[in-house]
LUMFI-615783 format. One record per residue (C-alpha): residue number from 1; residue in one letter; y, x, z. Coordinates in nm, 2 decimals, padded with zeros to 4 digits. Layout:
# LUMFI-615783
{nr = NUM | rest = A | Y = Y | X = X | Z = Z}
...
//
This chain:
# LUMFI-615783
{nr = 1 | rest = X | Y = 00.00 | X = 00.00 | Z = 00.00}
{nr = 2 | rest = X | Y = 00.22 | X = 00.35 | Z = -00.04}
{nr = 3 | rest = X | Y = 00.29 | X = 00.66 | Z = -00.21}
{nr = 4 | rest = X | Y = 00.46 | X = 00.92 | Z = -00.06}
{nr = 5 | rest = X | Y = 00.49 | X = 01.27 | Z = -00.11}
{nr = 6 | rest = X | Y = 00.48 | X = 01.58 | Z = 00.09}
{nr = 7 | rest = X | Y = 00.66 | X = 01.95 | Z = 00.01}
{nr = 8 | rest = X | Y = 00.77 | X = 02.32 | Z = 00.14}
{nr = 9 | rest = X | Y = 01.04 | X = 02.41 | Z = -00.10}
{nr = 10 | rest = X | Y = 00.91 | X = 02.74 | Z = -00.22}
{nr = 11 | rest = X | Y = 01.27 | X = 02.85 | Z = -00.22}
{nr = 12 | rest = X | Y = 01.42 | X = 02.80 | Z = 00.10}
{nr = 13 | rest = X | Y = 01.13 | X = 02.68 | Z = 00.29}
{nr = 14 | rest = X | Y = 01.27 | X = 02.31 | Z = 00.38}
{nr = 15 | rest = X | Y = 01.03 | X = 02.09 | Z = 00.47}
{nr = 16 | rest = X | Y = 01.03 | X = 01.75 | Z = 00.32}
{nr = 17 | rest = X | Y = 00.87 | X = 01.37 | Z = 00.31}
{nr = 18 | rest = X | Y = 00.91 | X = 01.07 | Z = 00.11}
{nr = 19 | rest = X | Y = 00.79 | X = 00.73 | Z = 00.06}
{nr = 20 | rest = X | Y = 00.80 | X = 00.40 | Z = -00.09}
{nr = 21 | rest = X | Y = 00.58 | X = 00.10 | Z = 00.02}
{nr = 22 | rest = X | Y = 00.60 | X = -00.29 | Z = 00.02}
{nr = 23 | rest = X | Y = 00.64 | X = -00.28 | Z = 00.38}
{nr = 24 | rest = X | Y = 00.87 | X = -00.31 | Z = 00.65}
{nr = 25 | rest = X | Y = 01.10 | X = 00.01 | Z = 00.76}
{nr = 26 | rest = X | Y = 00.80 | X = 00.24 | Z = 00.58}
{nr = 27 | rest = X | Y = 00.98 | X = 00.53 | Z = 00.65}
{nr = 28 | rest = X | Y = 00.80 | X = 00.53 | Z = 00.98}
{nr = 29 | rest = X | Y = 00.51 | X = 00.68 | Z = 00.83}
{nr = 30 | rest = X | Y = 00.69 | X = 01.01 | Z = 00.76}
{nr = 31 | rest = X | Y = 00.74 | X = 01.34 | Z = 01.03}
{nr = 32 | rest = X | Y = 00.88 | X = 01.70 | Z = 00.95}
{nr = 33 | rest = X | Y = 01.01 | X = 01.95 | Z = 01.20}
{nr = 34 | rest = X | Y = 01.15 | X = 02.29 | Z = 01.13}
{nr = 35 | rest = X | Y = 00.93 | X = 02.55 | Z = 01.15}
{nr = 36 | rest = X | Y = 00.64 | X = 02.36 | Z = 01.17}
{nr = 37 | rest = X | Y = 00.57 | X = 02.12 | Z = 00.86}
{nr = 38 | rest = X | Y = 00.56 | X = 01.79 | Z = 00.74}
{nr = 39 | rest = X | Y = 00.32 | X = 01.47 | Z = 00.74}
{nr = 40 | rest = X | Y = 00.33 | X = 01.13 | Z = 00.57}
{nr = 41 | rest = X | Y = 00.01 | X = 00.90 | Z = 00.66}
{nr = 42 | rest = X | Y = -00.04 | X = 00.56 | Z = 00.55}
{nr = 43 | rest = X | Y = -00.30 | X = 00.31 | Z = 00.38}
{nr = 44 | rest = X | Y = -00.46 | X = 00.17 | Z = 00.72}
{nr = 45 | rest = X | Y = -00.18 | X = 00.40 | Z = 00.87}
{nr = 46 | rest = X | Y = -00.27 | X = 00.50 | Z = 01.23}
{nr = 47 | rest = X | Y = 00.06 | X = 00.65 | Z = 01.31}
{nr = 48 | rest = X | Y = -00.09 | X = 00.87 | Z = 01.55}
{nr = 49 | rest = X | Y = -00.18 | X = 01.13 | Z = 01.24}
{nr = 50 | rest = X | Y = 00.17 | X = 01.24 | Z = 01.23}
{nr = 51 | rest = X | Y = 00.27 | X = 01.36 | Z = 01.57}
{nr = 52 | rest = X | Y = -00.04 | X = 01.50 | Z = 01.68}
{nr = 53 | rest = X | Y = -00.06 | X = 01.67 | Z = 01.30}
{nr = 54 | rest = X | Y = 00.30 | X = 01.88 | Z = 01.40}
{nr = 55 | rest = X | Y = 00.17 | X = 01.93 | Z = 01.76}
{nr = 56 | rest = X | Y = -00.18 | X = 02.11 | Z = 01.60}
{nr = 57 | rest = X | Y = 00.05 | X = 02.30 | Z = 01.31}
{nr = 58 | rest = X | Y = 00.28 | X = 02.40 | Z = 01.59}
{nr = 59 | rest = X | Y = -00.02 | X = 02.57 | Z = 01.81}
{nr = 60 | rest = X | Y = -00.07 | X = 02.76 | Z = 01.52}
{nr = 61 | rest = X | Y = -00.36 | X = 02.50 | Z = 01.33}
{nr = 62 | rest = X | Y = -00.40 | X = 02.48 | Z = 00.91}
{nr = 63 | rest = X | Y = -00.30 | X = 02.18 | Z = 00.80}
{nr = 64 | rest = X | Y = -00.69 | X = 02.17 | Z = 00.67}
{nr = 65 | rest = X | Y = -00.84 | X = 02.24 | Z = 01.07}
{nr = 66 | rest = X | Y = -00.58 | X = 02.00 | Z = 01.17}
{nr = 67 | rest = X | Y = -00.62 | X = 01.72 | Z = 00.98}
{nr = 68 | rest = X | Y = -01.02 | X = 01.78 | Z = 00.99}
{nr = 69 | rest = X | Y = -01.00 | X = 01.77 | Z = 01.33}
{nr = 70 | rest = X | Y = -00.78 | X = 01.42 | Z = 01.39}
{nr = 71 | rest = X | Y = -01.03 | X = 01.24 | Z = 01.15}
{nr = 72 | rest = X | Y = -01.35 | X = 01.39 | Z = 01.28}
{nr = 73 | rest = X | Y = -01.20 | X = 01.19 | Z = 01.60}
{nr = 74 | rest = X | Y = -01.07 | X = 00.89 | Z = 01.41}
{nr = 75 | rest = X | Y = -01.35 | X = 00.62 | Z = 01.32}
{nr = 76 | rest = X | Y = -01.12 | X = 00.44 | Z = 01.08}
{nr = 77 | rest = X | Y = -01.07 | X = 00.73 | Z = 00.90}
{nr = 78 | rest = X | Y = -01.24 | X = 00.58 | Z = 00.60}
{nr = 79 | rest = X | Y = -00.97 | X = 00.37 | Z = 00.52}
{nr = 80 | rest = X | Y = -00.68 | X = 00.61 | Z = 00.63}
{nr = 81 | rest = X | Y = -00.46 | X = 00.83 | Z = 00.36}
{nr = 82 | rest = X | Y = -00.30 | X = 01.14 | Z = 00.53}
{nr = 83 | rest = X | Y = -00.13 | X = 01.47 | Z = 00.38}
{nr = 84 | rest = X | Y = 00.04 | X = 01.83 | Z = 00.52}
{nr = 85 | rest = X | Y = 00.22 | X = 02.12 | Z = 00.45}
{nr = 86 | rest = X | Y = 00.30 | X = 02.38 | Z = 00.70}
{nr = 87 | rest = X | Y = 00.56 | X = 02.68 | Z = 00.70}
{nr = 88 | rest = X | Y = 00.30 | X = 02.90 | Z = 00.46}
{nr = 89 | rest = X | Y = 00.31 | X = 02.64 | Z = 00.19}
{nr = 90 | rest = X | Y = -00.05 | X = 02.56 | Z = 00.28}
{nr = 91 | rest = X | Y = -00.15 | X = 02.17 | Z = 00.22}
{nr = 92 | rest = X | Y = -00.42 | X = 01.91 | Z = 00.26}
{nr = 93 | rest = X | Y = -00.45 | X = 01.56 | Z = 00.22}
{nr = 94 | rest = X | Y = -00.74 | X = 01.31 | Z = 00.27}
{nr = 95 | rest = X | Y = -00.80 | X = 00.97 | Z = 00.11}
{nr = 96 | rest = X | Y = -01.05 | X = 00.80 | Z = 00.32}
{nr = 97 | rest = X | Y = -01.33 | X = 00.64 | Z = 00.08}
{nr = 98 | rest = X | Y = -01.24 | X = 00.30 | Z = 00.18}
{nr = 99 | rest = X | Y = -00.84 | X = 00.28 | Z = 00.10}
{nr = 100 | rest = X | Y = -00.79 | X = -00.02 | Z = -00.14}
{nr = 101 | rest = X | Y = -00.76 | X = 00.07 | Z = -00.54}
{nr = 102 | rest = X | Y = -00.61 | X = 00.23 | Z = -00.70}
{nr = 103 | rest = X | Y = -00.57 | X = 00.52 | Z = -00.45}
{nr = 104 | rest = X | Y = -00.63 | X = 00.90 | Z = -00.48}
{nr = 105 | rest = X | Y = -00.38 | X = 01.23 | Z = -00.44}
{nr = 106 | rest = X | Y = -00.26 | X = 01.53 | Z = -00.63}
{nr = 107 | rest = X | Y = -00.26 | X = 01.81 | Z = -00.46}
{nr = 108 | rest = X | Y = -00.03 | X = 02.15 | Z = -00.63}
{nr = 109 | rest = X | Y = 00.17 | X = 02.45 | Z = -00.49}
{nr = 110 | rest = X | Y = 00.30 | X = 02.36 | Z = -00.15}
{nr = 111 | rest = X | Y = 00.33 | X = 01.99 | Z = -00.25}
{nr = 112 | rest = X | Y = 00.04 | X = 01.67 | Z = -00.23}
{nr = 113 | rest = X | Y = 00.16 | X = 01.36 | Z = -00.35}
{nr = 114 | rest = X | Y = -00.10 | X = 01.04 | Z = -00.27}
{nr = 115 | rest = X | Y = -00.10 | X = 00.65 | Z = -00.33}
{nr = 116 | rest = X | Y = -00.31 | X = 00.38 | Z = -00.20}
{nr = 117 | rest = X | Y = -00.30 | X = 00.01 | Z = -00.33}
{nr = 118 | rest = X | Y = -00.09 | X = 00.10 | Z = -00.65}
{nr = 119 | rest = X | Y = -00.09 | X = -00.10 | Z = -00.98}
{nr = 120 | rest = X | Y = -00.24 | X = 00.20 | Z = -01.19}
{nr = 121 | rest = X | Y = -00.46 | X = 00.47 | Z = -01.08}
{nr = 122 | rest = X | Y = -00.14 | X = 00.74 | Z = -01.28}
{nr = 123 | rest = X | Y = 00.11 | X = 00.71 | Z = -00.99}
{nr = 124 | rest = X | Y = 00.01 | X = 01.05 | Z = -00.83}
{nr = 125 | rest = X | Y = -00.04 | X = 01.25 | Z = -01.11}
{nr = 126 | rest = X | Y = 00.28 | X = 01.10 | Z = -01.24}
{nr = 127 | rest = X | Y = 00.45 | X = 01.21 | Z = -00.90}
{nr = 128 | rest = X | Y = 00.35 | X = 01.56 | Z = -00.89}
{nr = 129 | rest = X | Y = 00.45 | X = 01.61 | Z = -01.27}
{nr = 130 | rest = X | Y = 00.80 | X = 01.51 | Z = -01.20}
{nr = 131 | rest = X | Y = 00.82 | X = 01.68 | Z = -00.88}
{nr = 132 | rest = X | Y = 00.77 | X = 02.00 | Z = -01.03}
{nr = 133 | rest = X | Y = 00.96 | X = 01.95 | Z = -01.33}
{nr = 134 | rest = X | Y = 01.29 | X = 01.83 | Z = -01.12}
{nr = 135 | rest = X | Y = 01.51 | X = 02.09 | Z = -01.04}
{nr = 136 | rest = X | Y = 01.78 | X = 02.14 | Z = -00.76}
{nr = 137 | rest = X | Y = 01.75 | X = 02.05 | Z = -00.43}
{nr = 138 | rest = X | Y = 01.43 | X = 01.97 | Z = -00.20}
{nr = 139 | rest = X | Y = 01.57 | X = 01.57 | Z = -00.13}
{nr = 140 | rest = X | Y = 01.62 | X = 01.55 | Z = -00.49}
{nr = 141 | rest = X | Y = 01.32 | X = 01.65 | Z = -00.63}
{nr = 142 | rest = X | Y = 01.13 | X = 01.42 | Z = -00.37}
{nr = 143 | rest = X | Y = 01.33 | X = 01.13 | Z = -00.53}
{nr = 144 | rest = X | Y = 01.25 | X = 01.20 | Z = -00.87}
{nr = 145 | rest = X | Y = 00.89 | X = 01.23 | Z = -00.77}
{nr = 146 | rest = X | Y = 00.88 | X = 00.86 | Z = -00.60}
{nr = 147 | rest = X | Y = 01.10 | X = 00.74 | Z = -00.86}
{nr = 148 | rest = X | Y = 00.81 | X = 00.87 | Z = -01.11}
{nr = 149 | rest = X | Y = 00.54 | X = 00.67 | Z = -00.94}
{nr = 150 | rest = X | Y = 00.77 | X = 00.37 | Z = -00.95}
{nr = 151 | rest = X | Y = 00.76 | X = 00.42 | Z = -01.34}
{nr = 152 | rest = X | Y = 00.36 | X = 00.41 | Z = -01.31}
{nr = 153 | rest = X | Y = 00.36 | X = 00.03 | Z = -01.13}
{nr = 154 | rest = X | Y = 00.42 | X = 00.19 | Z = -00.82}
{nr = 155 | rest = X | Y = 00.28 | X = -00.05 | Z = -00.50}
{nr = 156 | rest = X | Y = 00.07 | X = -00.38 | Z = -00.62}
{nr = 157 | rest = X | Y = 00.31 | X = -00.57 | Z = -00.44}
{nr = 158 | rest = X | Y = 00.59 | X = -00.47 | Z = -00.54}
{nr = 159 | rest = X | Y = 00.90 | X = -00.29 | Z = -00.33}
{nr = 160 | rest = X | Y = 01.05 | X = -00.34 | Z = 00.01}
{nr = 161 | rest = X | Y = 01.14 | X = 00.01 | Z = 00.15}
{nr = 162 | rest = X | Y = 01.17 | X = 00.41 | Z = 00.15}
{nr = 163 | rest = X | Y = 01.27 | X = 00.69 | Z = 00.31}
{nr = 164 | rest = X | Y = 01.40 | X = 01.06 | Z = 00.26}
{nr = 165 | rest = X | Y = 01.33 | X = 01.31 | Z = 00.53}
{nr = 166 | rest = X | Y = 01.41 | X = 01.68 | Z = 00.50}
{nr = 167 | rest = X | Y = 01.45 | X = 01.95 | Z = 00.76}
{nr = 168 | rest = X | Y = 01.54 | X = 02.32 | Z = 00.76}
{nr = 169 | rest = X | Y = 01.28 | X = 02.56 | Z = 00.70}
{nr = 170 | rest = X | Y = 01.36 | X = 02.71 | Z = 01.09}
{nr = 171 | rest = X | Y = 01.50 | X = 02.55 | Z = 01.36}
{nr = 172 | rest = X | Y = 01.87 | X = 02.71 | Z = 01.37}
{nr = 173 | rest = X | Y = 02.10 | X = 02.76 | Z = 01.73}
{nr = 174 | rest = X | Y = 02.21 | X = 02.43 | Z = 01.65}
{nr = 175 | rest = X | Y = 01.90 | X = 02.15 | Z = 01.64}
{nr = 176 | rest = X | Y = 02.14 | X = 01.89 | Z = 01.57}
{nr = 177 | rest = X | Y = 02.22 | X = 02.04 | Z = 01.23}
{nr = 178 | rest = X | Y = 01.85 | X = 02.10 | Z = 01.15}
{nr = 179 | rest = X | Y = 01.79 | X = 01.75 | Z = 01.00}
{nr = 180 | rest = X | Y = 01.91 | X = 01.79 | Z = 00.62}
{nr = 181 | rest = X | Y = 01.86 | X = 01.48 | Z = 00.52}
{nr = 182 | rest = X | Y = 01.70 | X = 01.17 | Z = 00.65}
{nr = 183 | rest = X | Y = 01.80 | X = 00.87 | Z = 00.45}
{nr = 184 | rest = X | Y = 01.64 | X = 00.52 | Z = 00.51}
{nr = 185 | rest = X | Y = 01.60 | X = 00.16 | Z = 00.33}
{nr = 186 | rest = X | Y = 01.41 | X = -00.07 | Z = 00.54}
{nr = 187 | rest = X | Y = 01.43 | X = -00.39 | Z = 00.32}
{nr = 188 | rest = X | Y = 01.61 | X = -00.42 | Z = -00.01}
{nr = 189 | rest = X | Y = 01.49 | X = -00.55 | Z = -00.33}
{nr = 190 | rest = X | Y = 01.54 | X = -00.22 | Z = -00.52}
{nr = 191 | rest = X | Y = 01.46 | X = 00.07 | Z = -00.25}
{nr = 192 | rest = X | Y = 01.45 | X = 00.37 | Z = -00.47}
{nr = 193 | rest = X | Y = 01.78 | X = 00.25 | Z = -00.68}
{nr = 194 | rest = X | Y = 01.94 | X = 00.24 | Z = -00.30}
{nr = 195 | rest = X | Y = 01.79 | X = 00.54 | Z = -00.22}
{nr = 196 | rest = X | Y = 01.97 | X = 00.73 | Z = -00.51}
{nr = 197 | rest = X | Y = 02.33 | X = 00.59 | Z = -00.43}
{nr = 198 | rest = X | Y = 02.27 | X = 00.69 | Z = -00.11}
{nr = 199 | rest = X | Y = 02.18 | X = 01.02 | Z = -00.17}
{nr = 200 | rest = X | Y = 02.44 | X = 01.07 | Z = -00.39}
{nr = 201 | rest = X | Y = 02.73 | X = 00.97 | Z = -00.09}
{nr = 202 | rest = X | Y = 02.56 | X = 01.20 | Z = 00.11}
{nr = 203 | rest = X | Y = 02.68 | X = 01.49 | Z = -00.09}
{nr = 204 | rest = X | Y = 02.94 | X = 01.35 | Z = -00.13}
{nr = 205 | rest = X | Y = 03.04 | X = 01.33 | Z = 00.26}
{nr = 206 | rest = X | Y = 02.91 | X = 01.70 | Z = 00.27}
{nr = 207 | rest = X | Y = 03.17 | X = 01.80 | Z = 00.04}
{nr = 208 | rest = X | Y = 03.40 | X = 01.65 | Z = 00.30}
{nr = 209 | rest = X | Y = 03.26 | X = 01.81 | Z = 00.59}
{nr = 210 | rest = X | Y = 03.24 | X = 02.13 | Z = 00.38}
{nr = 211 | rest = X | Y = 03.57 | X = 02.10 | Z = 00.34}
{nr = 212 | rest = X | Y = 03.73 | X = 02.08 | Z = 00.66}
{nr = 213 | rest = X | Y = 03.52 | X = 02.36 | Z = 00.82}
{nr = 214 | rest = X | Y = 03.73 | X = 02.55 | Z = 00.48}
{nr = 215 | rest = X | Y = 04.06 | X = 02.41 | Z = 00.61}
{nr = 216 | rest = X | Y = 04.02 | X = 02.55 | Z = 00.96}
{nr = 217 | rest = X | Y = 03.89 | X = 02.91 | Z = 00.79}
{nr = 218 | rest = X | Y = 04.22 | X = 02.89 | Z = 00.65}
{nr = 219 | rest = X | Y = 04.10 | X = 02.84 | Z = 00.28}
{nr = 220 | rest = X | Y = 04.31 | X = 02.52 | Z = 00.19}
{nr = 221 | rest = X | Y = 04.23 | X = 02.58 | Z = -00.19}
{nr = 222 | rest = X | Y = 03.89 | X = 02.57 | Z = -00.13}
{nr = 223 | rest = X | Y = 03.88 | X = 02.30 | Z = 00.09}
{nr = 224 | rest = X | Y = 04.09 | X = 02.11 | Z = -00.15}
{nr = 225 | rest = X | Y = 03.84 | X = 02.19 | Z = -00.43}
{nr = 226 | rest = X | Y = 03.57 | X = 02.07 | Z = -00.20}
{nr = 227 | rest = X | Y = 03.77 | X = 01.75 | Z = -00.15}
{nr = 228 | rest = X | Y = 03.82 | X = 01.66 | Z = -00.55}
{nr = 229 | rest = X | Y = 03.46 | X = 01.75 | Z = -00.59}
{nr = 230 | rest = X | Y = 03.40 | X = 01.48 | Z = -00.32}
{nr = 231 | rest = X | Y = 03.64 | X = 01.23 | Z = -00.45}
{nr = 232 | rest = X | Y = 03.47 | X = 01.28 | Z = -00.81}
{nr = 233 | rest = X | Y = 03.12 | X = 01.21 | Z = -00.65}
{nr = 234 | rest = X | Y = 03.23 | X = 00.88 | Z = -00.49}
{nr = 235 | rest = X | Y = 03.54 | X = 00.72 | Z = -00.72}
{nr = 236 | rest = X | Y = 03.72 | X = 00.46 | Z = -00.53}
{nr = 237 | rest = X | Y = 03.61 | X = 00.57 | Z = -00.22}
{nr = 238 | rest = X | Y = 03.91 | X = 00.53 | Z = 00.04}
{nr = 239 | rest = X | Y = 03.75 | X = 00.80 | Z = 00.32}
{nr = 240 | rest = X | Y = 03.78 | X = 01.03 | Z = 00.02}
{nr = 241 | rest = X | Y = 04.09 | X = 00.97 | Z = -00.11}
{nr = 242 | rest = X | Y = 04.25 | X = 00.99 | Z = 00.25}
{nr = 243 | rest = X | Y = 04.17 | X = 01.27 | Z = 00.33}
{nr = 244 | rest = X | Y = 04.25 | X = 01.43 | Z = -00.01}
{nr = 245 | rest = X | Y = 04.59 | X = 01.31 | Z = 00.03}
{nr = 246 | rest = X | Y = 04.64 | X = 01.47 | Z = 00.34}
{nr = 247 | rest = X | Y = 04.53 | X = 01.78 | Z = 00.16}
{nr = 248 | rest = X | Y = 04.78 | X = 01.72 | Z = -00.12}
{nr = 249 | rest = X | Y = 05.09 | X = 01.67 | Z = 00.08}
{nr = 250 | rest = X | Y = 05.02 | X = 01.95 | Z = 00.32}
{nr = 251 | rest = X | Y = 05.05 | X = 02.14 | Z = -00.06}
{nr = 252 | rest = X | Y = 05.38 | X = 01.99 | Z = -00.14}
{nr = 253 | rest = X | Y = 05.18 | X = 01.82 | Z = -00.44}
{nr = 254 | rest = X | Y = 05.32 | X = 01.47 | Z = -00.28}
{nr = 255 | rest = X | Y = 05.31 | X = 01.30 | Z = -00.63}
{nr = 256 | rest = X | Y = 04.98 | X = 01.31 | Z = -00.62}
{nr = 257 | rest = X | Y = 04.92 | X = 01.30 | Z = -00.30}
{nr = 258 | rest = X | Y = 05.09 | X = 00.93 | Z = -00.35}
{nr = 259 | rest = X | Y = 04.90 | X = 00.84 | Z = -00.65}
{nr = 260 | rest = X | Y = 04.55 | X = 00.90 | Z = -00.46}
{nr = 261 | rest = X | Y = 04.59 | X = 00.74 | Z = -00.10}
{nr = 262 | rest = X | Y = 04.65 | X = 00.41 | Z = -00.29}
{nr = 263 | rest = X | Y = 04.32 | X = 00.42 | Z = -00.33}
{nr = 264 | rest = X | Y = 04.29 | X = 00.39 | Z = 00.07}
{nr = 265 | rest = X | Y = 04.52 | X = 00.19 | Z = 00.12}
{nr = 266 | rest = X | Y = 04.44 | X = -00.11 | Z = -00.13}
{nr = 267 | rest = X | Y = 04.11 | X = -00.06 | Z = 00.02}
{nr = 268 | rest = X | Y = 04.17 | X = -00.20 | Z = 00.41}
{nr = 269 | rest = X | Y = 04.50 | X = -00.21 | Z = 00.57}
{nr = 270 | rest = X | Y = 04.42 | X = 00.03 | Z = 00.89}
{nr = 271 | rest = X | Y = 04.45 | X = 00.34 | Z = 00.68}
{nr = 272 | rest = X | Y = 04.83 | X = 00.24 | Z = 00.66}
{nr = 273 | rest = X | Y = 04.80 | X = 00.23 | Z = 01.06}
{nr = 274 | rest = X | Y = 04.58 | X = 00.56 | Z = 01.05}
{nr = 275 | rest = X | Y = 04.85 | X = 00.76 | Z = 00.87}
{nr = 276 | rest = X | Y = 05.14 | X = 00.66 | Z = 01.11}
{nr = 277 | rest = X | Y = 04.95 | X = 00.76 | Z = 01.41}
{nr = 278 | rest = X | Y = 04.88 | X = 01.10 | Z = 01.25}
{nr = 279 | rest = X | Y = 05.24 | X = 01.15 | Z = 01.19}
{nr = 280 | rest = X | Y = 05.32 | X = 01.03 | Z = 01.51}
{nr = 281 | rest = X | Y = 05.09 | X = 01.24 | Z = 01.71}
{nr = 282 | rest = X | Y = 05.05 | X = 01.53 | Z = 01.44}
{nr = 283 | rest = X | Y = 04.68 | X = 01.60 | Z = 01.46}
{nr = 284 | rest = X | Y = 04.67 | X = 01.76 | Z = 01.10}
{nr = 285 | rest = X | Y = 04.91 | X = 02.01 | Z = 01.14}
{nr = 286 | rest = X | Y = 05.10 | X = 01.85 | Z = 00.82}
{nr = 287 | rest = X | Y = 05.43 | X = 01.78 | Z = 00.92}
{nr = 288 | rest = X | Y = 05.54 | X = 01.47 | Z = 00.98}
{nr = 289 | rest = X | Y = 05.79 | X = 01.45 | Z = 00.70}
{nr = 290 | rest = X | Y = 05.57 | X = 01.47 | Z = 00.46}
{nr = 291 | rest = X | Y = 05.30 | X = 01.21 | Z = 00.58}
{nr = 292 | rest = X | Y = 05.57 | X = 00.96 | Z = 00.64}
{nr = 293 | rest = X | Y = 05.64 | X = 01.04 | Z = 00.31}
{nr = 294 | rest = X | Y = 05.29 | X = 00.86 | Z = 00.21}
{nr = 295 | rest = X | Y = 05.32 | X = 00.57 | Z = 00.33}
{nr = 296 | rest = X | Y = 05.43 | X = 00.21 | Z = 00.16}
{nr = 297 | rest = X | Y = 05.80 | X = 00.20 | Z = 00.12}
{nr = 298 | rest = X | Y = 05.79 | X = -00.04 | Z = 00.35}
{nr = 299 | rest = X | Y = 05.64 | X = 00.11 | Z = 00.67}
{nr = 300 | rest = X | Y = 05.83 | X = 00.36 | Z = 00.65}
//
């Protein structure tokens, strides 16, 4: 009743998950942690298979001795479909003899993609070939992969949900950065095409964190670049076009600067509100001159 895939990205050694399924928040059946691997399990999904599989690749198991071991203990494990990839690229998947048709897995190089209860017995095949024919990065590829098995009949029953997960190859001083992407549809009509906008206003949003950590560097061209890289990567968007505004006028470039914070401002009236409190209280170091200077003649 899912297809999901599982990778090491031979390049930076992110971990990743994926999966589509006619079923409630199916994201659940998806697990990485840095430094250790990932998991997906599903058909008659005992959840159970994706903890305990990090906790045995975390002591220092295979992914083959640890998922050997879990289903030597598990008596349903006829009708269970597991994979995982640890930190050396090593994978292993099992589809249990019983999991309902069309069901199976491919496993290649630091990947295993694997379907149960699919329209056409081509979904995983079709999943690893455009996995490893994508290019760029790890989240990505993973959608182009489940996007691929969608183009095969994907699920019998049609679509509900899907998830993203990707995590950092280590885990870094800061844990709360290690997670590089987890994005989440838990009931929509057309999962994967959700799954792809958001994606693409993630990257967006990092361009916008990218660029503030730039602006306190120092580098205010850069940031700005990061900014109009953002704004191009989400037209219309008013969080964008704020902030890019900000970045303008701080420049002198107030023409601009004036042209794109409409944007925000035909968008929901508190930006108006948001801009007179930063000139009042100057938190972005712009002077106050010349964000009064943005705002509707008048509020001024």
């Amino acid at each position: 009743m899912t297809y999901s895939i599982v990778a090491r990205d031979p390049e930076t050694g992110d971990f990743g998950a994926a999966v589509q399924s006619h079923w409630f928040a199916a994201g659940d059946v998806c697990w990485a942690e840095p430094g250790v691997g990932a998991v997906a399990t599903q058909a008659s999904a005992l959840m159970s298979y994706g903890p305990l599989g990090l906790e045995r690749m975390r002591a220092g198991a295979s992914p083959e001795d640890a998922l050997r071991e879990l289903t030597a203990a598990d008596e349903g494990a006829a009708v269970r479909q597991v994979a995982m990839v640890d930190g050396l690229g090593r994978v292993t998947t099992h589809t249990g003899a019983d999991c309902i048709h069309e069901c199976g897995h491919h496993v290649g190089q630091g990947y295993s993609c694997q379907a149960n209860m699919m329209w056409n017995a081509t979904v995983w095949d079709a999943m690893a070939e455009a996995f490893e024919a994508a290019s760029g990065d790890l989240a990505g590829r993973l959608l182009a992969a489940l996007e691929a098995g969608e183009g095969e009949g994907g699920d019998v029953r049609g679509r509900q949900a899907a998830r993203i997960l990707v995590v950092r190859a280590e885990p870094s001083a800061e844990p709360w950065t290690d997670v590089l992407a987890d994005l989440r549809i838990d009931d929509h009509e057309a999962p994967l095409v959700e799954l792809r906008r958001l994606l693409d206003l993630k990257r967006a949003y990092d361009r916008l964190d990218a660029a503030e950590k730039l602006e306190l560097a120092g580098d205010l061209e850069g940031a700005l670049a990061e900014q109009r890289a953002a704004m191009a990567g989400m037209p219309g968007n008013p969080e964008a076009a704020f902030w890019l505004a900000i970045s303008l006028s701080a420049q002198g470039r107030l023409e601009e600067a004036r042209e794109t914070i409409r944007v925000a401002f035909d968008a929901y009236p508190g930006w108006i509100e948001l801009l007179r409190r930063l000139a009042r209280d100057g938190m972005t170091g712009t002077p106050r001159e010349a964000l009064e200077a943005l705002l509707p003649e008048g509020d001024r």
